[in-house]
BADRENMAR-321618 format. One record per atom (N, C-alpha, C): x, y, z; residue in one letter; atom name. Coordinates in Angstrom, 2 decimals. Atoms other than C-alpha are relative to their C-alpha. Last residue first. Layout:
# BADRENMAR-321618
{node {X,Y,Z},A,CA};
...
This chain:
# BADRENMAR-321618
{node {0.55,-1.24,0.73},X,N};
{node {13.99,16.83,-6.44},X,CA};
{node {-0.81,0.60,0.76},X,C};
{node {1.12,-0.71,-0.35},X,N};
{node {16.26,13.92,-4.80},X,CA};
{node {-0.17,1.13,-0.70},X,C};
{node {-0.50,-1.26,-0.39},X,N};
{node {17.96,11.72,-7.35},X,CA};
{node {-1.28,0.71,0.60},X,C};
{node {1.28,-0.41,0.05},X,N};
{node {17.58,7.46,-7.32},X,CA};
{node {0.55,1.56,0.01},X,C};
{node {0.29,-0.43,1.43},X,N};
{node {20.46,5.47,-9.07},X,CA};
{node {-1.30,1.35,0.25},X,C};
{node {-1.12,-0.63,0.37},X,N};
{node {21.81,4.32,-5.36},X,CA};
{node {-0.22,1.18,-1.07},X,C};
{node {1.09,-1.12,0.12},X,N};
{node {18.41,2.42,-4.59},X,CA};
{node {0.83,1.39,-0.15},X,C};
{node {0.53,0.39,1.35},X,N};
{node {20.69,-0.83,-5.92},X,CA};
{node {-1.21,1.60,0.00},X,C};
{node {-1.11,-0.57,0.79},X,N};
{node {23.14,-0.25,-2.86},X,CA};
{node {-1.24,0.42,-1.42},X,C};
{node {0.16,-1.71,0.11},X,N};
{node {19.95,-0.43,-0.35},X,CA};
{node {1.34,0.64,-1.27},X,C};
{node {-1.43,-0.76,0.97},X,N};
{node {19.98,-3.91,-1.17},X,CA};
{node {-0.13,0.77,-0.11},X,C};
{node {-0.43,-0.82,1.45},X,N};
{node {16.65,-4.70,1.00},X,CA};
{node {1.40,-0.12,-0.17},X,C};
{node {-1.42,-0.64,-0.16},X,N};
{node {16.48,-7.40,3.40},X,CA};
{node {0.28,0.39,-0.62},X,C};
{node {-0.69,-0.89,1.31},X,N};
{node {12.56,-8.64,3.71},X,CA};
{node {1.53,0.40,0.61},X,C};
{node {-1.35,1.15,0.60},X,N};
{node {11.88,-11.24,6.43},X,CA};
{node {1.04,0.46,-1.55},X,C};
{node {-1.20,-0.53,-0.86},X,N};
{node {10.07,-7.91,8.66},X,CA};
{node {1.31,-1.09,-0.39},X,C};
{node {-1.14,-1.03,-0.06},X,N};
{node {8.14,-6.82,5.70},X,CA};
{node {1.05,-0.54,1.14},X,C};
{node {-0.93,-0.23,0.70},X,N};
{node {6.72,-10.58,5.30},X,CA};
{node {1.11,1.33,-0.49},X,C};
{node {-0.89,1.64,-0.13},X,N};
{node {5.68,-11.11,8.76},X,CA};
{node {0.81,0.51,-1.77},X,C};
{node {-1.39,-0.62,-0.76},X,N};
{node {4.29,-7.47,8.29},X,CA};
{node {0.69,-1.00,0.33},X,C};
{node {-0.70,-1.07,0.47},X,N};
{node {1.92,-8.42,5.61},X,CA};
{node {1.43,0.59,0.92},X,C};
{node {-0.28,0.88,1.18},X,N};
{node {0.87,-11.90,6.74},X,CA};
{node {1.26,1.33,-0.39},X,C};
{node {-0.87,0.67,-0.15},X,N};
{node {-0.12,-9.97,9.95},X,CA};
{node {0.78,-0.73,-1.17},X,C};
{node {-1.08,-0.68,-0.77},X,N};
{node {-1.91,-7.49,8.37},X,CA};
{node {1.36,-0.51,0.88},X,C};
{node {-1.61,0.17,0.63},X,N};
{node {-3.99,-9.27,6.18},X,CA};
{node {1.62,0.89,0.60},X,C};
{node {-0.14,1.72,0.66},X,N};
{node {-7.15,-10.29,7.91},X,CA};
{node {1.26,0.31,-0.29},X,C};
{node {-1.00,0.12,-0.73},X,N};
{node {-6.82,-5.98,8.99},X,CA};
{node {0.40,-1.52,0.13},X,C};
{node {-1.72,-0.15,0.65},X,N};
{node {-8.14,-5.03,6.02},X,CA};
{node {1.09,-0.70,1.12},X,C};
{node {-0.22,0.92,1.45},X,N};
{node {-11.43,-6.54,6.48},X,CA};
{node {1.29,-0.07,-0.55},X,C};
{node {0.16,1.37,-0.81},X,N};
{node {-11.95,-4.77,10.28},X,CA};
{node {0.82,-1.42,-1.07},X,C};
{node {-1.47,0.36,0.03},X,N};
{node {-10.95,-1.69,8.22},X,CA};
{node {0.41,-1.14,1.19},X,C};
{node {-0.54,-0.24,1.48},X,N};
{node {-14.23,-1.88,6.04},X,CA};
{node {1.60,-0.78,1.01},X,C};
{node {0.12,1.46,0.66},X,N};
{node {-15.83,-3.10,9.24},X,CA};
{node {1.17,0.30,-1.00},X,C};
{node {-0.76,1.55,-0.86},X,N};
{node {-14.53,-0.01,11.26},X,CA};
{node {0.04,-1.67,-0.63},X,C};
{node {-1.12,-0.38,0.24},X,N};
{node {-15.49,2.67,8.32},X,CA};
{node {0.80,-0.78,0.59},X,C};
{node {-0.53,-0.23,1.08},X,N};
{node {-18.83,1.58,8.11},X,CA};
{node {1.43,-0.33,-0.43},X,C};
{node {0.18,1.04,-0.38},X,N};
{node {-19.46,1.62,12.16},X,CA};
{node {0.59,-0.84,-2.01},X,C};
{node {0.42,0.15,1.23},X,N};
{node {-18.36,4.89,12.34},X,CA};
{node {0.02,-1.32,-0.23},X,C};
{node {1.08,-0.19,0.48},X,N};
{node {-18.23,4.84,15.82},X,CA};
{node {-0.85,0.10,-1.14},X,C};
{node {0.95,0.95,0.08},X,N};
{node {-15.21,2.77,16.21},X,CA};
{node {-1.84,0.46,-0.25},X,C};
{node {0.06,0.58,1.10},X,N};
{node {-12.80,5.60,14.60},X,CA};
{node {-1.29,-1.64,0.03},X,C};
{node {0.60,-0.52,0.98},X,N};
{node {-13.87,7.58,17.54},X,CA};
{node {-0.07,-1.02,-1.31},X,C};
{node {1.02,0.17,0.03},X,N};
{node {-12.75,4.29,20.01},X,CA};
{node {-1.04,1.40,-0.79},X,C};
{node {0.61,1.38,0.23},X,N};
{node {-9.67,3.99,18.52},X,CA};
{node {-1.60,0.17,0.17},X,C};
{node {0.03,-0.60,1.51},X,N};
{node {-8.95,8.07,18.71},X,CA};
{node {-0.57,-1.33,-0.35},X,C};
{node {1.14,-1.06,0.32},X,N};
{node {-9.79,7.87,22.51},X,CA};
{node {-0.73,0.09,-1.66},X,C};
{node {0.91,0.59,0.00},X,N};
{node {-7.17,5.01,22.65},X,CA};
{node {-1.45,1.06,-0.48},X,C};
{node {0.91,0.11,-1.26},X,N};
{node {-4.97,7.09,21.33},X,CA};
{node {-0.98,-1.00,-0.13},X,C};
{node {1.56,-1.06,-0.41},X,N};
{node {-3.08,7.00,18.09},X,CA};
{node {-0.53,-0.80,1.42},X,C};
{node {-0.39,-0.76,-1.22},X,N};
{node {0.75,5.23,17.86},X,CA};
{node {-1.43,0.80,0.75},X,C};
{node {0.25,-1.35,-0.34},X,N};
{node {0.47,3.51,14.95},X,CA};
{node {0.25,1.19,0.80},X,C};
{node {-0.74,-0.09,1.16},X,N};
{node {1.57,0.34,16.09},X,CA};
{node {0.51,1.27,-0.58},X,C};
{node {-1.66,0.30,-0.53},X,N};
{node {0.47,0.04,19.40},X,CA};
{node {0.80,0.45,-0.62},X,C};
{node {-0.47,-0.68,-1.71},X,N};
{node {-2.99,2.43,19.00},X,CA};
{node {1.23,-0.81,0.40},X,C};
{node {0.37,-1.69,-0.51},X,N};
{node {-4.04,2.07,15.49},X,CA};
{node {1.01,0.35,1.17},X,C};
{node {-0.94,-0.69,1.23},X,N};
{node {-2.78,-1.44,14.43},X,CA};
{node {0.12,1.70,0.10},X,C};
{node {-1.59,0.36,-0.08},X,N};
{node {-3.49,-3.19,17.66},X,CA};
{node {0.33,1.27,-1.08},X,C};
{node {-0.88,-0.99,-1.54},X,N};
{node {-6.85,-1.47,17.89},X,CA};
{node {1.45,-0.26,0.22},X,C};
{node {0.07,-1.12,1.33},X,N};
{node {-7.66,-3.14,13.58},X,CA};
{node {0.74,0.78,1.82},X,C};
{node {-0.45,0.06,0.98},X,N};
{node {-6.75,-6.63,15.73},X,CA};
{node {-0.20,1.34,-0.73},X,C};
{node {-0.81,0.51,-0.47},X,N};
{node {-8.91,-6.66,18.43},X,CA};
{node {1.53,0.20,-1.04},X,C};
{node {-0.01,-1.72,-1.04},X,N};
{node {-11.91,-5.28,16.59},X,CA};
{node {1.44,0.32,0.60},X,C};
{node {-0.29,-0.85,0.90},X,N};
{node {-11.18,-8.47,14.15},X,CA};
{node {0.48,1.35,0.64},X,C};
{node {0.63,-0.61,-0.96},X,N};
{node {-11.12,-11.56,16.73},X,CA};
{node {0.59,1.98,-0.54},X,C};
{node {0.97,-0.43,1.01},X,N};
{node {-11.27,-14.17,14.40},X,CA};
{node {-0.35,1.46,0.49},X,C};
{node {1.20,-0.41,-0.48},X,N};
{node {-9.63,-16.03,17.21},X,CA};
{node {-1.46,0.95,-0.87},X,C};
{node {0.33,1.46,-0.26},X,N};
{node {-6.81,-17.20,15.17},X,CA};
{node {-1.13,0.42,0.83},X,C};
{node {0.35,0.72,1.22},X,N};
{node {-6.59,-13.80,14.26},X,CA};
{node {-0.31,-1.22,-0.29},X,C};
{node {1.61,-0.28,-0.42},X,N};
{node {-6.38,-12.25,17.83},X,CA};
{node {-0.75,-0.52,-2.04},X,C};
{node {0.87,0.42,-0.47},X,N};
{node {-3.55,-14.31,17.91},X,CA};
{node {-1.43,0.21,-0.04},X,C};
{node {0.49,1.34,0.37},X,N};
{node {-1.64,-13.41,15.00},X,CA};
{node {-0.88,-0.83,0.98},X,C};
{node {0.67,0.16,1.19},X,N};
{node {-1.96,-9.87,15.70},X,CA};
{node {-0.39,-1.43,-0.14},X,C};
{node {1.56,-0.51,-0.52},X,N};
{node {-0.70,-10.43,19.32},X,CA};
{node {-0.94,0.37,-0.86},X,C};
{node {0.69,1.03,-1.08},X,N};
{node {2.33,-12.09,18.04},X,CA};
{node {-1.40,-0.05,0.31},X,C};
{node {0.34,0.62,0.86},X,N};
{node {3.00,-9.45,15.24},X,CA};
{node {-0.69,-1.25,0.66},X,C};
{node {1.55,0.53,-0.21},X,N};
{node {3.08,-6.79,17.57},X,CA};
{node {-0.51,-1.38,-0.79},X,C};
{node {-0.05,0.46,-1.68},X,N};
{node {6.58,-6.54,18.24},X,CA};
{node {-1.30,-0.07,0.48},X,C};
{node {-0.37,1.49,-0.16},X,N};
{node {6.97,-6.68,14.15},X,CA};
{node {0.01,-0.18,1.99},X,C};
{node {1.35,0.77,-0.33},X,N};
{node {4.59,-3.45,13.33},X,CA};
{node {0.79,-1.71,0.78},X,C};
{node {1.07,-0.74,0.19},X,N};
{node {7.62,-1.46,11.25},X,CA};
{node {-0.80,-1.73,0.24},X,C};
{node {1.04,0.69,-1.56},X,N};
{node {10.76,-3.65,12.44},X,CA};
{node {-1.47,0.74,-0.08},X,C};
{node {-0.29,0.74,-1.13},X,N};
{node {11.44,-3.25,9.02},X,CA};
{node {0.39,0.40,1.08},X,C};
{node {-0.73,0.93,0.52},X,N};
{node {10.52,-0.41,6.59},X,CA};
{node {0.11,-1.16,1.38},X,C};
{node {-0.69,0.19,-1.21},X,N};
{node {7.74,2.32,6.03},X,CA};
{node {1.26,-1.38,-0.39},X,C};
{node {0.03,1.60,0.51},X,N};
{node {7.04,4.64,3.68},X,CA};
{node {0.40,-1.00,1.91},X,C};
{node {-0.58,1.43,-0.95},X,N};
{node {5.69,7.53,5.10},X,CA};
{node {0.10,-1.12,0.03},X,C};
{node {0.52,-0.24,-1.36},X,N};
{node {4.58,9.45,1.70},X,CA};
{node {0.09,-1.01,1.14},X,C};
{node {0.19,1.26,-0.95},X,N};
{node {6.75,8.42,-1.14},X,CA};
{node {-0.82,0.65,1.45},X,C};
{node {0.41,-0.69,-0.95},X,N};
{node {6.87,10.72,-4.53},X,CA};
{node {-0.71,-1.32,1.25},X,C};
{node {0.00,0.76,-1.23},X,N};
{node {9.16,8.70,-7.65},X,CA};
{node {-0.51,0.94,1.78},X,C};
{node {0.10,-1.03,-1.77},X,N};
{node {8.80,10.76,-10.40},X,CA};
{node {-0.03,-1.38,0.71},X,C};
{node {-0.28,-1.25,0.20},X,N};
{node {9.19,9.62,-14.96},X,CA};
{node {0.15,0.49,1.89},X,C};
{node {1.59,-1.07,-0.52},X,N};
{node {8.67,5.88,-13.96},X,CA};
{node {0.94,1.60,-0.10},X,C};
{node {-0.72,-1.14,0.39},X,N};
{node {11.19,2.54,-14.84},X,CA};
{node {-1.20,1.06,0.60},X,C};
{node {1.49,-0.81,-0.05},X,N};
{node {10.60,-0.55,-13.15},X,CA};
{node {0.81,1.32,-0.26},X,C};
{node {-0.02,0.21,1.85},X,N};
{node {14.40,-2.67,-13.33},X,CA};
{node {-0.85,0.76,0.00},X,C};
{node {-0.14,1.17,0.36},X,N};
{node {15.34,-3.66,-9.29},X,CA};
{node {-0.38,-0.07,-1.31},X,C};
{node {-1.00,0.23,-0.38},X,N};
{node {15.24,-0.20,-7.56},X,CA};
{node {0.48,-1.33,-0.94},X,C};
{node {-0.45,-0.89,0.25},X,N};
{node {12.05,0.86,-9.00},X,CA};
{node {1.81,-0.16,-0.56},X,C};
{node {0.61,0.37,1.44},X,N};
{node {10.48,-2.17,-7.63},X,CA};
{node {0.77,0.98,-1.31},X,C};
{node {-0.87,1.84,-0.08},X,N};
{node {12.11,-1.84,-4.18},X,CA};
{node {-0.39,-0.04,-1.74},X,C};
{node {-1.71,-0.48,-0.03},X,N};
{node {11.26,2.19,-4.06},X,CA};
{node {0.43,-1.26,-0.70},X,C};
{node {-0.87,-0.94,0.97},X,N};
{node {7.82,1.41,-4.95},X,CA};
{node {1.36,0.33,-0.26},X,C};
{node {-0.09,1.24,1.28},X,N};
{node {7.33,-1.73,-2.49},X,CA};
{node {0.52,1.06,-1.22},X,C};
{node {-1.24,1.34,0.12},X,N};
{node {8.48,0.56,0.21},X,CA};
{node {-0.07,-0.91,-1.15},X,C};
{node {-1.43,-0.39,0.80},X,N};
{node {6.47,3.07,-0.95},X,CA};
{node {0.99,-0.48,0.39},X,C};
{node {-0.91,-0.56,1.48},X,N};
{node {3.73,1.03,-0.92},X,CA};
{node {0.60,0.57,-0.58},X,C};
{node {-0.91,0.93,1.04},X,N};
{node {4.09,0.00,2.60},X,CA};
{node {0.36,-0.09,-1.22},X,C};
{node {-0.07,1.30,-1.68},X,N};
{node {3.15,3.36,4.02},X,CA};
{node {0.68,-1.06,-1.04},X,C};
{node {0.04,-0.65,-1.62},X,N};
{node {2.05,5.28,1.02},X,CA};
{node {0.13,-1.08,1.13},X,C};
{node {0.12,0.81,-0.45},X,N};
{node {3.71,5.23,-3.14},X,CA};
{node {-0.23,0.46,2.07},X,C};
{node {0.04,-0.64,-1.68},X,N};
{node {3.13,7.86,-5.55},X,CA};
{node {-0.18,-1.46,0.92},X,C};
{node {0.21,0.56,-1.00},X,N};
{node {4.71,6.95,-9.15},X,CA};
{node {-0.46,0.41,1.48},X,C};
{node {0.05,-0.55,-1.43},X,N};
{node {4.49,8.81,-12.24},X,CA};
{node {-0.21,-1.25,1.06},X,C};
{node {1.61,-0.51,-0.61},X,N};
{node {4.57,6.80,-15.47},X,CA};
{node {0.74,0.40,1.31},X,C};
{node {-0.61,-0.07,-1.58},X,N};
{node {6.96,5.54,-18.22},X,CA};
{node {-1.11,0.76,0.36},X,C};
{node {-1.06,0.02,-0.71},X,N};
{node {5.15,3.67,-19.97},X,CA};
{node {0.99,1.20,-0.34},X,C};
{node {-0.94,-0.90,0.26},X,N};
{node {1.63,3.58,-20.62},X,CA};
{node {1.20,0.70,0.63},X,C};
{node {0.70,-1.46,0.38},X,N};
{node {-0.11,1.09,-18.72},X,CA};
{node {1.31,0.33,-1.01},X,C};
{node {1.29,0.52,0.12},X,N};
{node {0.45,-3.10,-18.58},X,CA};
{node {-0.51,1.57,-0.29},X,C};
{node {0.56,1.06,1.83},X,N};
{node {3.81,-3.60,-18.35},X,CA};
{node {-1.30,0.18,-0.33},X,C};
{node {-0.36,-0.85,0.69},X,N};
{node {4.04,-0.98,-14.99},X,CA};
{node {0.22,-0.67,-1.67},X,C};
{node {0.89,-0.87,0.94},X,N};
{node {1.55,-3.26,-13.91},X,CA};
{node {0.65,1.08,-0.58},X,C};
{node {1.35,0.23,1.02},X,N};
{node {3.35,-6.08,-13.65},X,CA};
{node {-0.93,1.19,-0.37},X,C};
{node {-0.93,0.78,1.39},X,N};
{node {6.50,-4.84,-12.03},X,CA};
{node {-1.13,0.41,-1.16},X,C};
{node {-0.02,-1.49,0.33},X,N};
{node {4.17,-4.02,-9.17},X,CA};
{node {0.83,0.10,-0.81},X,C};
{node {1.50,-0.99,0.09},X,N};
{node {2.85,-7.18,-8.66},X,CA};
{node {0.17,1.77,-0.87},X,C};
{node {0.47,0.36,1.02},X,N};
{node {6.56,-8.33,-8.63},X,CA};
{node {-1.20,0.51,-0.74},X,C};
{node {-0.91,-0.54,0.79},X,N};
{node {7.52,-5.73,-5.72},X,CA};
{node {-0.50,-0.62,-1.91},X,C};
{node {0.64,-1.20,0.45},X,N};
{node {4.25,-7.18,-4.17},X,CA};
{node {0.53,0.64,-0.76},X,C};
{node {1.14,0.34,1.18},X,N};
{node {5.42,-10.74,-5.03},X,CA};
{node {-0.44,1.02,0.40},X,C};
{node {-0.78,-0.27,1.22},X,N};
{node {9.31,-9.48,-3.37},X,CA};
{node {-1.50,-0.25,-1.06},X,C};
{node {0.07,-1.20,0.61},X,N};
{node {7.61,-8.80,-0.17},X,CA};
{node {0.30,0.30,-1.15},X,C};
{node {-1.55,-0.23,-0.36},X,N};
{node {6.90,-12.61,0.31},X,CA};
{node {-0.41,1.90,-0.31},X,C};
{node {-0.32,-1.93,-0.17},X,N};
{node {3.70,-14.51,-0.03},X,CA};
{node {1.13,0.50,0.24},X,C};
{node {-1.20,-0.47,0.47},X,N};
{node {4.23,-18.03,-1.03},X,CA};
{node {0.12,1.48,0.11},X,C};
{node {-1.06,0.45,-1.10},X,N};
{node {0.88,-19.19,0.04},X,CA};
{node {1.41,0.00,0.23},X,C};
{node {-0.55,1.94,0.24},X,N};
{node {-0.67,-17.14,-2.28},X,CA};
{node {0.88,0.09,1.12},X,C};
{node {-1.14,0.37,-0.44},X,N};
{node {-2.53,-13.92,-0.48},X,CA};
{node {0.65,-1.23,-0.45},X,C};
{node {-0.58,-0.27,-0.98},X,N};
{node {-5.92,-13.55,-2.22},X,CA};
{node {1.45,-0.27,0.58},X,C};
{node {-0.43,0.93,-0.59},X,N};
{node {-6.56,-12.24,-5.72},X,CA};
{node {0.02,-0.14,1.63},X,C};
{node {-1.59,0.70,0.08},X,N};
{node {-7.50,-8.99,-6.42},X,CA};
{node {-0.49,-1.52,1.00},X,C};
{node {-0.23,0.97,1.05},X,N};
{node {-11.28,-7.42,-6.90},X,CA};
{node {1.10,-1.31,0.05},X,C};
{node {0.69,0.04,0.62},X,N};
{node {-11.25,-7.43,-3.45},X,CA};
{node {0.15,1.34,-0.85},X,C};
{node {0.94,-1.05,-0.16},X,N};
{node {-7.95,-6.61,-1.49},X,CA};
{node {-1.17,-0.47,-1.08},X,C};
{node {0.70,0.24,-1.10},X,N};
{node {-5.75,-9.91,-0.56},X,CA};
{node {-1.81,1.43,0.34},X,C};
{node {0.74,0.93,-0.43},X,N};
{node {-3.35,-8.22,-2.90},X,CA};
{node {-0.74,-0.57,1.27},X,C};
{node {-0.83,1.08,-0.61},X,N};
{node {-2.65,-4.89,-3.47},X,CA};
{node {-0.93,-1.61,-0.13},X,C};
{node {0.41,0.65,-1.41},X,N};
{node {-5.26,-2.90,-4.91},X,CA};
{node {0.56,-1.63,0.11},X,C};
{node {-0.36,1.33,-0.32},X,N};
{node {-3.49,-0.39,-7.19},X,CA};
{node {-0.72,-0.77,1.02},X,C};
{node {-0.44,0.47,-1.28},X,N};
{node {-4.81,2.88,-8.25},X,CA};
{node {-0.03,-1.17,0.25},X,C};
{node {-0.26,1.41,-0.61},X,N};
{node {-4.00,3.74,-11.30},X,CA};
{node {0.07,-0.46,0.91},X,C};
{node {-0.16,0.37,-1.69},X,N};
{node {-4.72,7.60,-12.77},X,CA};
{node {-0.19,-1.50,0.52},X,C};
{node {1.27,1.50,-0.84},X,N};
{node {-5.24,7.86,-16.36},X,CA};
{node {1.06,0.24,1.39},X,C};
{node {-1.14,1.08,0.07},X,N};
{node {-3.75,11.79,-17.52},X,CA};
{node {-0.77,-1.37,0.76},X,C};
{node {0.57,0.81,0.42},X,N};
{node {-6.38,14.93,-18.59},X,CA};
{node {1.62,-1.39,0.24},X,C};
{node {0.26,0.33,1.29},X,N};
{node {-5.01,17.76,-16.44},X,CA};
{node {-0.06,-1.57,-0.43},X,C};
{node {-0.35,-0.83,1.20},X,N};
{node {-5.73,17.30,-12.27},X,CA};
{node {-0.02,0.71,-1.26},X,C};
{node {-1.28,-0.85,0.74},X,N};
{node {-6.05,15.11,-9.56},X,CA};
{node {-0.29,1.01,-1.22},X,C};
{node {-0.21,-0.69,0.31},X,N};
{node {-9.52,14.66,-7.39},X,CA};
{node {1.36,1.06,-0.75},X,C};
{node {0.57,-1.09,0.11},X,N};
{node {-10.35,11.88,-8.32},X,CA};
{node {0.34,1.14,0.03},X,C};
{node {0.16,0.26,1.48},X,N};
{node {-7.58,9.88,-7.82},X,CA};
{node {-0.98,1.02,-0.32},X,C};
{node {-1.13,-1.15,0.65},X,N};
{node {-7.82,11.40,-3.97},X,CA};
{node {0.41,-0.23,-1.38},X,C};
{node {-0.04,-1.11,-0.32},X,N};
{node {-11.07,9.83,-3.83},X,CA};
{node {1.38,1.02,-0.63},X,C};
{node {0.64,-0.37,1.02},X,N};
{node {-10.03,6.59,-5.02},X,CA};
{node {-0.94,1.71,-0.32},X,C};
{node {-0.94,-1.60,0.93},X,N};
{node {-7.45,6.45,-2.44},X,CA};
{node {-0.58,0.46,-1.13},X,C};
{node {0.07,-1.48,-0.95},X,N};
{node {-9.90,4.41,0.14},X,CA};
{node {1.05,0.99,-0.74},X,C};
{node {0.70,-0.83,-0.22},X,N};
{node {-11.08,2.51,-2.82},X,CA};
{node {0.34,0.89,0.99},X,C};
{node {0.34,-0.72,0.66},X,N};
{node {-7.89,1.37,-3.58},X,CA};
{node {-1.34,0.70,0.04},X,C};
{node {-0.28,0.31,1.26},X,N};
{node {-6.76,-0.17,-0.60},X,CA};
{node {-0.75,0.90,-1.22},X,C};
{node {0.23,-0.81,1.07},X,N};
{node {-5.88,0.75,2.68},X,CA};
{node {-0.41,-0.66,-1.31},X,C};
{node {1.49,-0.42,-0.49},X,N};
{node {-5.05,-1.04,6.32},X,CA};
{node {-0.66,0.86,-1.25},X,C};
{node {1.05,0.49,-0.82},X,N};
{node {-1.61,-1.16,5.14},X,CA};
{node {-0.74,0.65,0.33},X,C};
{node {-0.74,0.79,-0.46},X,N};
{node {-0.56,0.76,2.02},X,CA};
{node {-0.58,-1.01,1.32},X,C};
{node {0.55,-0.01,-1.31},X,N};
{node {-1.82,1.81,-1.13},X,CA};
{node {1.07,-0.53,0.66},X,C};
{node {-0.51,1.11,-0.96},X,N};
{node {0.46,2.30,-4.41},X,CA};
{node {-0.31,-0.46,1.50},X,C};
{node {-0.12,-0.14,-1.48},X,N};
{node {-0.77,5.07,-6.72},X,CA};
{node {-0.11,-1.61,0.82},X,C};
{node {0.31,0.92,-0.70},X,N};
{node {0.54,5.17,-10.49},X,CA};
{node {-0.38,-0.37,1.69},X,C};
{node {-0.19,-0.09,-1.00},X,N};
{node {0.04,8.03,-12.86},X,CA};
{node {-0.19,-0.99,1.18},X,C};
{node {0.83,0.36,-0.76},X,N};
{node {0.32,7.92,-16.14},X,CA};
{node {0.27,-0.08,1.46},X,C};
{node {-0.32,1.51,0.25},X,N};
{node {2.56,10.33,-18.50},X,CA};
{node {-1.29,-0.41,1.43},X,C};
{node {0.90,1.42,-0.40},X,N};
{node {2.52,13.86,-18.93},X,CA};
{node {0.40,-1.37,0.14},X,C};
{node {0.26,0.59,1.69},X,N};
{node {5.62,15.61,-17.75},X,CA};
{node {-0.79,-0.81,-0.22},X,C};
{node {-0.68,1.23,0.34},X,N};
{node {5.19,17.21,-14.23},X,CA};
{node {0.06,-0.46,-1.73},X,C};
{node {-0.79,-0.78,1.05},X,N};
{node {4.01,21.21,-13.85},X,CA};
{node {0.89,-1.17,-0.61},X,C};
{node {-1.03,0.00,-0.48},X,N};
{node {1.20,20.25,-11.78},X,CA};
{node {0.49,0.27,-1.68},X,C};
{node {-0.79,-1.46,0.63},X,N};
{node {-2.45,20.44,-12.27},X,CA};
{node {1.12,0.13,1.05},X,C};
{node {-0.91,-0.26,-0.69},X,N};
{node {-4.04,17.12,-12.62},X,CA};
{node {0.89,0.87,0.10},X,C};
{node {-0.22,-1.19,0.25},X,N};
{node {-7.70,16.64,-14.32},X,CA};
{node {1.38,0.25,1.14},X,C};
{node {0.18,-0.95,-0.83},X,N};
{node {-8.60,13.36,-14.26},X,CA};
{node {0.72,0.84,-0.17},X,C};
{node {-0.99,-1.12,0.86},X,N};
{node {-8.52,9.99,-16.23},X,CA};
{node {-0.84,1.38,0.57},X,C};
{node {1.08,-1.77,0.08},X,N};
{node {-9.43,7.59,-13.77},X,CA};
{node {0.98,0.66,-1.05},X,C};
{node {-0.95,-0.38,0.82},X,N};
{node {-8.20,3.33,-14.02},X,CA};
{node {-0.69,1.60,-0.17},X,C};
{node {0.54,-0.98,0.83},X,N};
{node {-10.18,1.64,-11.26},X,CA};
{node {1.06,0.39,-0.73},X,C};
{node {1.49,-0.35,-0.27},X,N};
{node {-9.71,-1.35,-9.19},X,CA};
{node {-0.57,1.08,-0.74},X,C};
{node {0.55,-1.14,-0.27},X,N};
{node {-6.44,-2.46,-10.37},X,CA};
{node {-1.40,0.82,0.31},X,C};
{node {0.62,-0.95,1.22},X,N};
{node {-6.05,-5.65,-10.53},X,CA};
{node {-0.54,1.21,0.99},X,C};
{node {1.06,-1.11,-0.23},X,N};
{node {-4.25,-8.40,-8.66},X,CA};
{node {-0.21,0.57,-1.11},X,C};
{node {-0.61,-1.22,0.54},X,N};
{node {-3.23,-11.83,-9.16},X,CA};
{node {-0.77,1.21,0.49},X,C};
């Protein structure tokens, strides 16, 4: 299972209706790298940042992974805070946000920064899974940057000097294939995201 890595109550100045606030990492991410921006929200409301699975504290990947047990995941914790709640979901988690949303999960806002959706990462997935059978991490975080992504090599090899910041996302990148194997067997019901209104 997962768990939330922190729960912040922070100072958030917007003009929203209180309630809690849920943030939804996405690849290569997990709650400590948004724990920062938790921090720095707002008036007095808990802040939730999620760490997917496969992210320490959380569980790892059951062998039944699918996109629908992050959607589930994310079910679960809207049972678990004060309900109804803000949602911000980034990269894959606002795909899982929308989907979750879409399928019963209730939440006062729905705010999605570049979600993504299928074929997102799937013409790399080959060359992920190899350099993973090889263990071969470096290999694997440069796929995700520079094929996927789209950033420079130049920008690969800045992000390799922080030596810190490369392990961390050396660790994230174990699950990257798993993760985009199961965005690309997903087939939303875009009818069911019908109910949503832009603001």
């Amino acid at each position: 299972m997962f768990r939330s890595l922190r729960t912040l109550r922070r100072s958030w100045s917007n003009n929203l209706r209180a309630g809690p606030l849920i943030i939804i990492p996405g690849v290569m991410s997990d709650a400590e790298a948004w724990g920062t921006v938790a921090s720095l929200m707002g008036t007095d409301r808990e802040v939730h940042v999620i760490n997917r699975r496969g992210r320490q504290p959380s569980s790892n990947l059951p062998d039944d992974y699918s996109f629908l047990t992050e959607v589930e995941d994310l079910k679960a914790v809207f049972e678990n805070v004060a309900q109804p709640a803000h949602v911000f979901g980034w990269s894959l988690g606002g795909l899982i946000a929308i989907h979750a949303l879409a399928t019963g999960a209730d939440a006062l806002s729905l705010a999605l920064y570049e979600p993504v959706m299928s074929p997102f990462g799937r013409e790399q997935l080959g060359a992920l899974r190899a350099a993973r059978t090889w263990d071969d991490f470096d290999t694997m975080v440069e796929i995700v940057n520079r094929d996927i992504s789209g950033y420079s090599q130049g920008h690969v090899d800045a992000l390799r000097q922080n030596r810190k910041s490369w392990t961390r996302l050396c660790l994230l990148a174990l699950l990257l294939a798993d993760e985009i194997q199961a965005l690309s067997a997903f087939v939303p019901t875009w009818k069911s995201t019908s109910q949503f209104r832009r603001v």
